[in-house]
N, C-alpha and C positions, 0 to 999 in steps of 0.2 A: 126610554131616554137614558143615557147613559149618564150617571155622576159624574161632579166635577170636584175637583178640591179646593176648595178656596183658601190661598194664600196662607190668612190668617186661623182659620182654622187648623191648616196642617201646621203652624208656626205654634199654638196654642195648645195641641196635641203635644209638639216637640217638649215646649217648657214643663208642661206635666207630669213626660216622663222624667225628664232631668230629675226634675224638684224630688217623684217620688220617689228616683234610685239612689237618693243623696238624703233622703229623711229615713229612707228605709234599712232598720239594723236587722243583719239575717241572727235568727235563734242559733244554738247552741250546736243543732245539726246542721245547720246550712255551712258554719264556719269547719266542721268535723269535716263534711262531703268536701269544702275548699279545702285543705288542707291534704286530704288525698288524692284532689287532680293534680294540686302543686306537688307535692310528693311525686306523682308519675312525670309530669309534666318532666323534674329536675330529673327523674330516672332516665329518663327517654335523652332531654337535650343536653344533659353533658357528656356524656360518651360520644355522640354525635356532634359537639362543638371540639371535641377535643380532635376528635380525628380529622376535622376538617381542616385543623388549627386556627377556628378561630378563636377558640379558648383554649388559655394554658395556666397553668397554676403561678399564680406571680402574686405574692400579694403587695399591696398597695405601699410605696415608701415614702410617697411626697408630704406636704405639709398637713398632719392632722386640721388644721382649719378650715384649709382651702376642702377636704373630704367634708369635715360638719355642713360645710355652706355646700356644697356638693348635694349631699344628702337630703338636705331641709329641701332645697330647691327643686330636685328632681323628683319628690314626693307631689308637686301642683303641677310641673314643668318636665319632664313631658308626661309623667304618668298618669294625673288625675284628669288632665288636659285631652290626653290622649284617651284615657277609658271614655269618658264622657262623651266622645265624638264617635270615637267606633264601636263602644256597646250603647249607650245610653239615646244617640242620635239616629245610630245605623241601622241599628238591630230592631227586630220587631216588638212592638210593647211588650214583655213580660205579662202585663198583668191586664192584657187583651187574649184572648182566643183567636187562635189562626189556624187555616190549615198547615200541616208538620213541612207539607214541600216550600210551604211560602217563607215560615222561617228558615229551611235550610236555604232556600233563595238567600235569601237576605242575609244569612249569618255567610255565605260563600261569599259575596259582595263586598259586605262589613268586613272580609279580614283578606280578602283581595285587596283593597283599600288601605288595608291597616300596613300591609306586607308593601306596598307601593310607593307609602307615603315616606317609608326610611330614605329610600335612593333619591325621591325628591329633596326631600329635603335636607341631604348630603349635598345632593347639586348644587340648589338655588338659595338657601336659608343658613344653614352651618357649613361651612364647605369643609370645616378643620374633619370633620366627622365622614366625608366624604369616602374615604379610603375604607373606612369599616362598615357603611352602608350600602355600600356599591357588592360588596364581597358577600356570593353564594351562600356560603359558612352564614353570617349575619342572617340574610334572607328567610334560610331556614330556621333558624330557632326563631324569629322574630313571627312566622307563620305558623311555629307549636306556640309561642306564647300568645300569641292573638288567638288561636284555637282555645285555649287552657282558660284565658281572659272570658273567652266569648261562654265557655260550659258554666263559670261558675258566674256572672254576670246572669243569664238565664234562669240558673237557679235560684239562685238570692233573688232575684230584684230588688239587688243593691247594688254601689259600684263600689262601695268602699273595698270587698274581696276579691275584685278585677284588679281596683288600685292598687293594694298591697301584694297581688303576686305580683304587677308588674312591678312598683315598686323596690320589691327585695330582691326579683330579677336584676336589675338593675343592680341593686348594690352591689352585690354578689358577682356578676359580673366587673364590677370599678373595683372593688374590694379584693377579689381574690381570684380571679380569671383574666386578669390581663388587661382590661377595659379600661383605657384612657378618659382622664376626666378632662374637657375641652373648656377652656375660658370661652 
């Protein structure tokens, strides 16, 4: 007779991992290993954001404040927000055993999802951002940093070094690549 999954239990399952990828601090090599995908990660997507134009070297001139509140904000919103949902939620437990195809399953899913959810939510939710989520350029680096999210996410079994690539992506992007900051 075939298993079922009861609601609650997979809902139970879900909070577990959250809780453990938000209490869990990666050691000394886990942040050495994040730090070298981010490294490739930035080797790979800015040559390839430049040529597409969606990135170009501009840095930032507007109101130093409006950037602080910028910053603080996009650190919960969309990044910690974001990791949580597409490694922490999507992804397979870390700290379960699975077979390697079911995690690639699921990590292809989790950042198909992750790469899908920009143009949604250009569309329906921020429209101001519409114009940069809609555009191929964006698409693609957003599907290496959900890749880059998803390697060191797995590693760790933590999300704080998913948050913070995507995080400094971000900034780095509003900061110094051209990327408009949207009220």
């Amino acid at each position: 007779m075939p298993q079922t999954c009861h609601p609650k239990l997979v809902f139970g399952s879900v909070v577990r991992t959250i809780a453990r990828s938000i209490t869990t601090w990666p050691d000394v090599r886990g942040w050495v290993r994040c730090l070298v995908v981010f490294m490739a990660y930035a080797a790979i997507a800015l040559p390839l954001g430049l040529a597409s134009d969606h990135l170009r070297f501009e840095v930032y001139s507007g109101e130093p404040g409006r950037l602080l509140r910028f910053t603080a904000i996009a650190f919960f919103v969309p990044c910690m927000c974001e990791e949580l949902l597409f490694r922490a939620v999507l992804l397979p437990d870390p700290w379960q055993s699975a077979p390697v195809g079911y995690r690639i399953g699921r990590s292809i899913v989790a950042l198909t999802l992750f790469v899908l959810w920009h143009p949604l939510n250009g569309l329906f939710l921020k429209t101001a951002t519409r114009q940069s989520f809609l555009d191929p350029g964006f698409l693609m680096l957003a599907a290496l940093l959900g890749g880059c999210c998803t390697v060191v996410y797995m590693w760790t079994k933590s999300i704080w070094p998913s948050t913070l690539v995507h995080w400094i992506s971000v900034i780095c992007w509003k900061v110094f690549l051209g990327g408009q900051i949207f009220d």
